[in-house]
N, C-alpha and C positions, 0 to 999 in steps of 0.2 A: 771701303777702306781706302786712305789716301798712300798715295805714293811714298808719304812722308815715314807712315805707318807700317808700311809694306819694306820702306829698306831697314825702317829698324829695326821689325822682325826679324828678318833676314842676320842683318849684322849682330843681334841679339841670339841667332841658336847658331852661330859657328861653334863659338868655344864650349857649346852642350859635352859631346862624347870626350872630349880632354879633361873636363868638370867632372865627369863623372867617375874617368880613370883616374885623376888626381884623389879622388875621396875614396876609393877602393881602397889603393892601395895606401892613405893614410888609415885604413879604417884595421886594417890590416896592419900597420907599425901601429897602431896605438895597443890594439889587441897582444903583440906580441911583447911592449914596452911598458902595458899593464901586467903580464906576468912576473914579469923582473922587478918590479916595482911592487909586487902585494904585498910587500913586511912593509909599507910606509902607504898603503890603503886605511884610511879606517871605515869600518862601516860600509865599504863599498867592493861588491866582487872586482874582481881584477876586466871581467868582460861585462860590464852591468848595460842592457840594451840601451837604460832608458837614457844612461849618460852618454854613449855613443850616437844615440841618433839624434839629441840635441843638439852634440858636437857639431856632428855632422851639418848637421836643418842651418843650423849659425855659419858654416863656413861656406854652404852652398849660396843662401842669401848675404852674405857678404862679397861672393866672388860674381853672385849677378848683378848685383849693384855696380860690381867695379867695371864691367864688360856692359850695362846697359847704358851708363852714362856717356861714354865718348862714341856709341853707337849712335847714339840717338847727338850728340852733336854735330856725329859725322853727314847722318841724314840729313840733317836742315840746310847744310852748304848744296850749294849750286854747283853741279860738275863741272860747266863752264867758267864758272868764274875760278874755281880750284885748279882748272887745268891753264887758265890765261895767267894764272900768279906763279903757277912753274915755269 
């Protein structure tokens, strides 16, 4: 594995356990904001799993995509050259 590879891992599983507290507890207001909301459900329980953990799958792959991209740019710089530009 390259160096390159190793810091974006790296910079890639910081925001993991924040990612996952952040979907809890939306997963938890959504459940709560589906009860109050089932007179304007159709067709669908107020907790239906398979709509929450698709929610869910979408805003996980969305938030890693946001956090994998400027990881993996920050990797490719050169520390030296990044610290002679400050």
């Amino acid at each position: 594995m390259t160096a390159l590879a190793r810091a974006a891992r790296s910079l890639a599983r910081t925001p993991g356990p924040t990612l996952a507290a952040v979907a809890a507890l939306g997963l938890a207001g959504a459940a709560i904001a589906g009860r109050g909301l089932s007179a304007l459900l159709f067709e669908v329980r107020p907790a239906d799993p398979l709509t929450f953990t698709m929610a869910a799958a979408a805003l996980v792959v969305v938030a890693a995509a946001a956090c994998a991209r400027p990881a993996l740019r920050a990797a490719r710089v050169d520390p030296g050259v990044a610290l002679r530009e400050e």
